[in-house]
C-alpha positions as CSV (number, residue, x, y, z in Angstrom):
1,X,-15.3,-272.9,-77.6
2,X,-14.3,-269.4,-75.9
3,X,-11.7,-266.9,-76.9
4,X,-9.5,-268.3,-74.4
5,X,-9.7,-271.9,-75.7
6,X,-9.6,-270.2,-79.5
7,X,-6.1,-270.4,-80.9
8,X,-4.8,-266.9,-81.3
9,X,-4.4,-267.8,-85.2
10,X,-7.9,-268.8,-85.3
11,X,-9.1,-265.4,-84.2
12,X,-8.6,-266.5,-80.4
13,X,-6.4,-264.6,-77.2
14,X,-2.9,-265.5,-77.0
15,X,-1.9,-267.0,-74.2
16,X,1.1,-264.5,-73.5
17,X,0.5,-260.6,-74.0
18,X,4.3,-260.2,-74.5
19,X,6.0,-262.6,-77.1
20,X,8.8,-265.1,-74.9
21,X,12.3,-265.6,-76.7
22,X,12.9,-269.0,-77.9
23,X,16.4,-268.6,-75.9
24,X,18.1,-266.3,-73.8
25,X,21.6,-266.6,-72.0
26,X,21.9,-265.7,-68.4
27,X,24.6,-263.0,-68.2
28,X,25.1,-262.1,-64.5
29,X,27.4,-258.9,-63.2
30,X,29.7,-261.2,-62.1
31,X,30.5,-262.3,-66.4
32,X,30.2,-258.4,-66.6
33,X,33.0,-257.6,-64.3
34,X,35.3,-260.3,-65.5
35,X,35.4,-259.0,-68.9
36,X,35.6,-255.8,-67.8
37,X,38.6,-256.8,-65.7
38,X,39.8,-258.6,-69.0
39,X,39.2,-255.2,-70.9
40,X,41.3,-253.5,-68.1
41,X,44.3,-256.0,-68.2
42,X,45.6,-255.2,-71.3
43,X,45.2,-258.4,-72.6
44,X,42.7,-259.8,-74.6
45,X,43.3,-262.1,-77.0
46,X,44.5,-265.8,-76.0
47,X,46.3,-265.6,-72.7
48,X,46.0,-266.2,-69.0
49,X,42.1,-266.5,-68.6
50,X,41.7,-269.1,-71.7
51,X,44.6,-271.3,-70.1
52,X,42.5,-271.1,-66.7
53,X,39.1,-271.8,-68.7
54,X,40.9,-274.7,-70.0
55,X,42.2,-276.1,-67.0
56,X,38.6,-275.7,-65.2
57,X,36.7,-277.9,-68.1
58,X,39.3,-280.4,-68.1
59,X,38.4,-280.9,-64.9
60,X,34.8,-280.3,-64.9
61,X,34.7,-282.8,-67.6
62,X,37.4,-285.1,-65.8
63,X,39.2,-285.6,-69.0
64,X,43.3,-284.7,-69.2
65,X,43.3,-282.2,-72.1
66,X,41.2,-279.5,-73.3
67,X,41.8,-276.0,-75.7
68,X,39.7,-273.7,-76.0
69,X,38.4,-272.7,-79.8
70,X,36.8,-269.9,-81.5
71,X,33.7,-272.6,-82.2
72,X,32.4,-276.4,-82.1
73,X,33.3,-276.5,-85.4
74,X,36.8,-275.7,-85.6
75,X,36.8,-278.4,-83.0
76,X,35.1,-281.0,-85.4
77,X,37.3,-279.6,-88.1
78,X,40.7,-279.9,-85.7
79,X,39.5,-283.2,-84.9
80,X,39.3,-284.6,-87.6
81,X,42.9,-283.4,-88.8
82,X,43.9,-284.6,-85.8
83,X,43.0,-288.4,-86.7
84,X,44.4,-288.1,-90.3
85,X,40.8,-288.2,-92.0
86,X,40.9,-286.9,-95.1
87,X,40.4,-287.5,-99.2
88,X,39.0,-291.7,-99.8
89,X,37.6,-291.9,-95.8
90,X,34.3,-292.1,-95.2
91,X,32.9,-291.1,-91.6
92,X,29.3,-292.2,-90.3
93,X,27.3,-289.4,-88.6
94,X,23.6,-288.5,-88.1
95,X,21.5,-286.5,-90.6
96,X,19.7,-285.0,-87.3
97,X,22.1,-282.2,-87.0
98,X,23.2,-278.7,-87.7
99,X,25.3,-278.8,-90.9
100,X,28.4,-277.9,-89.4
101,X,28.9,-281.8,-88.1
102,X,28.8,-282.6,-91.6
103,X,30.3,-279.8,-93.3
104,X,33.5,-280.6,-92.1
105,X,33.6,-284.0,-93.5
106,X,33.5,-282.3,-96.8
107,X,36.4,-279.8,-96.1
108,X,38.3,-283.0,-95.2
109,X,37.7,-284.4,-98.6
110,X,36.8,-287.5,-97.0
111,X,32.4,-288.7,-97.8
112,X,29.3,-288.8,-95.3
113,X,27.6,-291.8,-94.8
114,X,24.7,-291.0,-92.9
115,X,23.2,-293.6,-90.7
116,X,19.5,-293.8,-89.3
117,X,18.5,-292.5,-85.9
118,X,16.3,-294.2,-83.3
119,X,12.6,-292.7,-83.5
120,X,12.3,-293.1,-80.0
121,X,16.0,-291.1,-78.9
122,X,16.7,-289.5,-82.1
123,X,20.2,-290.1,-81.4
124,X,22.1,-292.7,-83.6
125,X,20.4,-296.1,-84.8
126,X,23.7,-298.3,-83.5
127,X,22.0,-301.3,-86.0
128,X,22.2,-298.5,-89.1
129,X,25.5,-297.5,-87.8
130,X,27.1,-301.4,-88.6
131,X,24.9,-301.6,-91.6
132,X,26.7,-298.2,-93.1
133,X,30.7,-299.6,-92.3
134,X,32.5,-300.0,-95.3
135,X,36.3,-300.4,-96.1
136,X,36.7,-296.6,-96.3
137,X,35.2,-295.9,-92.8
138,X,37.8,-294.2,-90.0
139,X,35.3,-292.6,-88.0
140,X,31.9,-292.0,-86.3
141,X,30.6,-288.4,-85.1
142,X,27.7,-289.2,-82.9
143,X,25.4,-286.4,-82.2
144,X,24.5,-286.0,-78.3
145,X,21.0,-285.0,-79.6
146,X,19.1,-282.1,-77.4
147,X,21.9,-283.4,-74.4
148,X,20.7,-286.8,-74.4
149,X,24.0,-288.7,-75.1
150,X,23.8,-292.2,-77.1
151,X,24.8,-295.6,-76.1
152,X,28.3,-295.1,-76.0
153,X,29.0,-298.4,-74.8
154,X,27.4,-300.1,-77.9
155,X,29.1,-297.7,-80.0
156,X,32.8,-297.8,-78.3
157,X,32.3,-301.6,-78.7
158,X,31.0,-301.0,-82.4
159,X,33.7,-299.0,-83.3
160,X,36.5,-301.0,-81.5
161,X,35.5,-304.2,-83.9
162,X,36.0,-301.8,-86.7
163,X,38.8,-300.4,-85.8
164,X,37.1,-296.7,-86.2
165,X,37.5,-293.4,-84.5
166,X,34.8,-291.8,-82.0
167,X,34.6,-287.6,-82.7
168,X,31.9,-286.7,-80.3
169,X,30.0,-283.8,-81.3
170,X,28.7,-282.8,-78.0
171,X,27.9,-279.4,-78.6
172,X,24.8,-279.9,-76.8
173,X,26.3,-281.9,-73.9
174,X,28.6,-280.7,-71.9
175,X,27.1,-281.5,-68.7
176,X,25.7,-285.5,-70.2
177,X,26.5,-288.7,-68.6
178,X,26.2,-292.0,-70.0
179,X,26.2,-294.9,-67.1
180,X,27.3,-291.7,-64.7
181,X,30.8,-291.2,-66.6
182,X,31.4,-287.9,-68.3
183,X,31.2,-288.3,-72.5
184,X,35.0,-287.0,-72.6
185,X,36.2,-290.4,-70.8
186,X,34.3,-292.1,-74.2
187,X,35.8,-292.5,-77.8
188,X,38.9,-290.4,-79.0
189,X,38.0,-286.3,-79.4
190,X,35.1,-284.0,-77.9
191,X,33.7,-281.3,-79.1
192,X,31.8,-278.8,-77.2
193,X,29.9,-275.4,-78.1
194,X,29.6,-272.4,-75.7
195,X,27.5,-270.4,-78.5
196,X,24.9,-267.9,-77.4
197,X,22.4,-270.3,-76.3
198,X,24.2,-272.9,-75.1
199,X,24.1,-274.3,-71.6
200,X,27.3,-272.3,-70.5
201,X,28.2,-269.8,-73.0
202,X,30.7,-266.9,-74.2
203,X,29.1,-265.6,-76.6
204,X,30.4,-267.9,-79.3
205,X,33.3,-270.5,-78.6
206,X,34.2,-273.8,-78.7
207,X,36.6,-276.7,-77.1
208,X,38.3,-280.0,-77.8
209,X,38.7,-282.3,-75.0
210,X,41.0,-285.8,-75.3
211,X,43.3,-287.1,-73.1
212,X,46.7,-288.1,-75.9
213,X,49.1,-285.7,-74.8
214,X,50.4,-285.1,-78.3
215,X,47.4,-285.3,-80.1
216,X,46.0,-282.4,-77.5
217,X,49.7,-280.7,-77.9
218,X,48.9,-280.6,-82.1
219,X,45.5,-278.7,-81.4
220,X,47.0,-276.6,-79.7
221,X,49.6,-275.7,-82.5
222,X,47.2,-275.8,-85.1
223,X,44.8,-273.5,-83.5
224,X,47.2,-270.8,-83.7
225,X,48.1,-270.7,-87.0
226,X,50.4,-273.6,-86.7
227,X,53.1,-271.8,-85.1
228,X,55.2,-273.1,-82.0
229,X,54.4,-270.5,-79.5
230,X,51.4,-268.9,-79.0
231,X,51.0,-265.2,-77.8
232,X,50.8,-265.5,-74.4
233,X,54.2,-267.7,-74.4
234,X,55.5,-265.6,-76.6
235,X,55.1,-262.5,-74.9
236,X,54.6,-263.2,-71.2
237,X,58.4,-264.4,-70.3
238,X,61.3,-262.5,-70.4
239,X,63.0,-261.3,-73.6
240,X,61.5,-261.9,-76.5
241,X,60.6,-265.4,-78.1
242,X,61.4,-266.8,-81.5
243,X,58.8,-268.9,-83.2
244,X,58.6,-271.7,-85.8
245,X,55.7,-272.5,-88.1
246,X,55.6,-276.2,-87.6
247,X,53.3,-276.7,-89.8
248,X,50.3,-274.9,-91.7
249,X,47.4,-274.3,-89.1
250,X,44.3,-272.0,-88.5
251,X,43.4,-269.3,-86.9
252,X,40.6,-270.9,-84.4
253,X,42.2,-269.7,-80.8
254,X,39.7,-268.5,-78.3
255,X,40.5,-265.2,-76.6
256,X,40.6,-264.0,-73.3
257,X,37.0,-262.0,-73.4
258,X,35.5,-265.0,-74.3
259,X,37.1,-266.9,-72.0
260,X,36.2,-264.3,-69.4
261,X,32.4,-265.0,-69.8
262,X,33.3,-268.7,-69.8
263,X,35.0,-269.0,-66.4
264,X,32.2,-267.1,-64.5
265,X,29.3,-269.5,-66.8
266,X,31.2,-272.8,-65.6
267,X,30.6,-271.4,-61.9
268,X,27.5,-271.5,-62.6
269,X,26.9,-274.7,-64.7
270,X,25.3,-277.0,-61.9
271,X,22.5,-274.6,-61.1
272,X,21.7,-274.1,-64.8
273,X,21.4,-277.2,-65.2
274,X,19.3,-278.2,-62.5
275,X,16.6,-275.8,-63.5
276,X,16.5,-276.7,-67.2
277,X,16.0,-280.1,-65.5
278,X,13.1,-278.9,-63.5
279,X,11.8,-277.3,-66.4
280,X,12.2,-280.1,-68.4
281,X,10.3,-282.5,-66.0
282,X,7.3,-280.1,-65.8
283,X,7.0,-280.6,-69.5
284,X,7.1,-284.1,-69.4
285,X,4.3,-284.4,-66.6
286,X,2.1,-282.1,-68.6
287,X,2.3,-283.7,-71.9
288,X,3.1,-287.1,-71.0
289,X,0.4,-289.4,-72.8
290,X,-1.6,-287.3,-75.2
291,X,-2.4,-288.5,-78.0
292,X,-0.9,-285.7,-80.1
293,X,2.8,-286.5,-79.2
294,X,5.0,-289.1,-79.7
295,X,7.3,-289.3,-76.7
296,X,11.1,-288.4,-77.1
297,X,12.5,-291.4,-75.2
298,X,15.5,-291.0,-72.3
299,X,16.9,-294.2,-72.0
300,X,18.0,-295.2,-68.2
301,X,21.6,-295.2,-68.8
302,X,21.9,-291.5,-69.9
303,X,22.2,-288.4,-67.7
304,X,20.5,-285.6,-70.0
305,X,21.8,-282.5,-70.6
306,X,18.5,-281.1,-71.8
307,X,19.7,-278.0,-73.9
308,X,16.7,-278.1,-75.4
309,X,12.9,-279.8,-75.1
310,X,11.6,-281.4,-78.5
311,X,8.1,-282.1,-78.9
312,X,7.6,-284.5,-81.5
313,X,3.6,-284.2,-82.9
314,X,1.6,-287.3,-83.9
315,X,0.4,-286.8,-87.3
316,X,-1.7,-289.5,-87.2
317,X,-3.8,-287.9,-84.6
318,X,-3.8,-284.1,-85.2
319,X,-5.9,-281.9,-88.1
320,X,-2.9,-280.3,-88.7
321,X,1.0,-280.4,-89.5
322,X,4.4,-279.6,-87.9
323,X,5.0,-276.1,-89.5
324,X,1.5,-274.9,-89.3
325,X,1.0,-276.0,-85.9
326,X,4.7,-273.8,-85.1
327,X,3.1,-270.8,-86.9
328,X,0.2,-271.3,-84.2
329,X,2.6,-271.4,-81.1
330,X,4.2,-268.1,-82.5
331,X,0.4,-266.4,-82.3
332,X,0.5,-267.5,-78.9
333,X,3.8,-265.6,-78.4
334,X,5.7,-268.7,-77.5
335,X,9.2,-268.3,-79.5
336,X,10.2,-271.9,-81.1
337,X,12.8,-273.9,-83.1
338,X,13.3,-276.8,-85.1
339,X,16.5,-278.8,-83.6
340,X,17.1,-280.4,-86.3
341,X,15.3,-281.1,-90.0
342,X,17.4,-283.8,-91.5
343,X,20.4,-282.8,-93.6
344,X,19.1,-285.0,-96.4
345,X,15.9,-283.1,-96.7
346,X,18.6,-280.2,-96.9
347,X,19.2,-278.8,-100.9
348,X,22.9,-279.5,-101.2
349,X,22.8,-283.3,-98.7
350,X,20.1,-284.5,-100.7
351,X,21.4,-283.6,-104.5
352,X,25.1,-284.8,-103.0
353,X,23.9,-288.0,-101.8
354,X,20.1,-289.4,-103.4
355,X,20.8,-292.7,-102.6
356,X,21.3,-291.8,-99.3
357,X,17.6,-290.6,-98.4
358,X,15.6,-294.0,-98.2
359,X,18.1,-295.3,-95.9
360,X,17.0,-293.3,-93.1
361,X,13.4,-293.2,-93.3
362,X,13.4,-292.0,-89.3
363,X,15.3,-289.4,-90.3
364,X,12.8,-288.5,-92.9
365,X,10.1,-289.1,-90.6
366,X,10.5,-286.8,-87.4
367,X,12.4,-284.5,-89.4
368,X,8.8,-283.3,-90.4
369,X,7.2,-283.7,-87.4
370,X,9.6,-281.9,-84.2
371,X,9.8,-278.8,-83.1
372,X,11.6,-276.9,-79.7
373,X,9.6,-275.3,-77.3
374,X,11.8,-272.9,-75.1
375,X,13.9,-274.2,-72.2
376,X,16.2,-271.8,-70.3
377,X,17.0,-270.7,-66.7
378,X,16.2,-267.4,-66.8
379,X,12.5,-269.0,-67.9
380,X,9.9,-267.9,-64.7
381,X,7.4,-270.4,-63.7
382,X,5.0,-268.7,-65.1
383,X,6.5,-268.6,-68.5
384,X,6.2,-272.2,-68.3
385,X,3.0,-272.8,-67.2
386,X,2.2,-270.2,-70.4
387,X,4.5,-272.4,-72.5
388,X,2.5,-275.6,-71.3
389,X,-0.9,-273.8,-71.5
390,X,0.0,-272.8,-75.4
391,X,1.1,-276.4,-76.6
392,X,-2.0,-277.9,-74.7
393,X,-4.6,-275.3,-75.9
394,X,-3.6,-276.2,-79.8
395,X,-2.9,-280.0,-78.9
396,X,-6.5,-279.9,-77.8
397,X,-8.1,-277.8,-80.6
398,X,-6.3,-279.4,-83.2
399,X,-6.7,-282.8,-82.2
400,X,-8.5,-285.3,-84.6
């Protein structure tokens, strides 16, 4: 054993002199001068460059309808106004997940039923899915977990039986396939997240993409506060323009600055995602088969997004566990994540719903055991081979 082989919380060298952000967006002069243009137009909230950011993910995501939101989860929220969910539903999601995918149930008044996910994916469990249907079940909200969408043709054909609504939360997979067709051609509403680390971003911001003209034409009106114009109608034609609250509505409208980061990110979107993919398949030949992982599975059908890269640690085989062996990485000055411990290991999901947490021991299970390692453009290939070298040195050492 040598210094260099010695974890850096054992007394050893880090691997990296400098610590390496668990995520960084790429911000380019050309987002810079777009929003300074924005800044210069004199307009900036909701208005010409949101409409155009619109009309370019409709048809990057080949879908009829999309508008652009402040976040995912005004999305998820919108959506599920949208499809009348509300007080005595019950809509089926996973408990791998950030809480807004859940939260919103609650502000709906309807209940969570949470189903199992696949060890293997750790997407949705399509056998738990059937087994959680009851007579109060409208909808399902699967989680595109890490980019890696699920089986949406056993769950479109699931859910058609049941007569239930698909709400995608897609918020990591905006540029996913499953059997080579776009996720917004599957189920009833998608949502999508352009936060700060996402694979396009503008800053923070979300969208809802469907293709029902009037159910799009209602998010549109409830975005902005319910009212029947919004401000760039209102004040970019002649004269001015009365307006009628059609109904009560929020205030989740993206604005132009955001949008302004958007449009020049979405230019960009293809050669992000072909070096997360690069990235992404460097990790898999350097950790593929050792004994101190179990292997996230891609099944053949799905085109991955890969927003992020999950390691998932065999406990069975290491001398040590999932948070200790983060706190190592850190030392090493590899930034990390955990995407995502299960909402019913969670304070207020497991006192809500006890009953709830044997029936997805998965869950349970590789919600103590993954982490996220970083995965980003702007990463060198000499972060990676540091990010590689890091997870191999205490893989090695800390193996039983």
């Amino acid at each position: 054993m040598t210094i260099d082989t010695l974890p850096a919380v054992a007394g050893g060298k880090p691997v990296r002199s400098g610590f390496l952000n668990f995520a960084r967006a790429w911000i380019g002069e050309e987002e810079i001068s777009e929003v300074v243009e924005t800044l210069k137009s004199g307009w900036l909230t909701t208005g010409p460059r949101t409409k155009q950011f619109e009309k370019q993910l409709a048809e990057y995501l080949q879908v009829k309808h999309v508008v652009c939101l402040n976040s995912c989860t005004s999305a998820l929220h919108l959506a599920l106004i949208l499809l009348d969910i509300g007080p005595g539903d019950e809509v089926i999601t996973s408990p791998i997940t950030f809480p807004a995918t859940a939260n919103v149930v609650l502000h709906r008044g309807a209940e969570i039923r949470f189903a199992d996910v696949d060890a293997g994916t750790l997407n949705l469990d399509m056998r738990s899915v059937r087994d959680r249907i009851t007579k109060a079940t409208k909808a399902v909200i699967p989680v595109h977990m890490a980019g890696q969408p699920c089986d949406m043709d056993a769950l479109e054909s699931l859910c058609r039986q049941h007569e239930l609504f698909i709400v995608q939360d897609s918020a990591h997979a905006i540029e996913s396939r499953w059997n080579g067709k776009p996720l917004a051609q599957y189920g009833d509403l998608s949502a999508y997240s352009f936060y700060a680390t996402k694979n396009i971003t503008c800053g923070e911001g979300g969208a809802l993409a469907g293709n029902n003209p009037e159910i799009m034409e209602r998010a549109l009106t409830l975005s902005i506060f319910g009212i029947s114009k919004d401000a760039w109608k209102r004040y970019n034609m002649p004269g001015y323009q009365h307006w009628e609250t059609i109904e009560p509505g929020y205030k989740y409208n993206m604005f132009d600055i955001q949008a302004a980061i958007g449009l020049r990110q979405l230019e960009k979107i293809n050669g992000f995602a072909q070096r997360r993919t690069e990235i992404a398949a460097r990790y898999d030949a350097a950790f593929r088969d050792h004994p101190g992982l179990i292997p996230v599975i891609t099944l053949p059908e799905a085109h991955h997004a890969h927003y992020i890269y999950i390691l998932q640690l065999n406990p069975d085989n290491l001398k040590i566990d999932r948070n200790l062996f983060m706190q190592a990485l850190e030392k090493e000055n590899i930034g990390i994540g955990i995407h995502f411990r299960s909402l019913l290991a969670q304070h207020y999901y497991r006192n809500r719903y006890p009953e709830q947490v044997p029936l997805c021991p998965n869950a349970a299970r590789v919600s103590e055991r993954i982490l996220s390692i970083p995965l980003y453009p702007l990463l060198s290939d000499q972060d990676v081979d540091t990010i590689i070298a890091a997870v191999l040195k205490l893989l090695d050492y800390y193996i039983k």
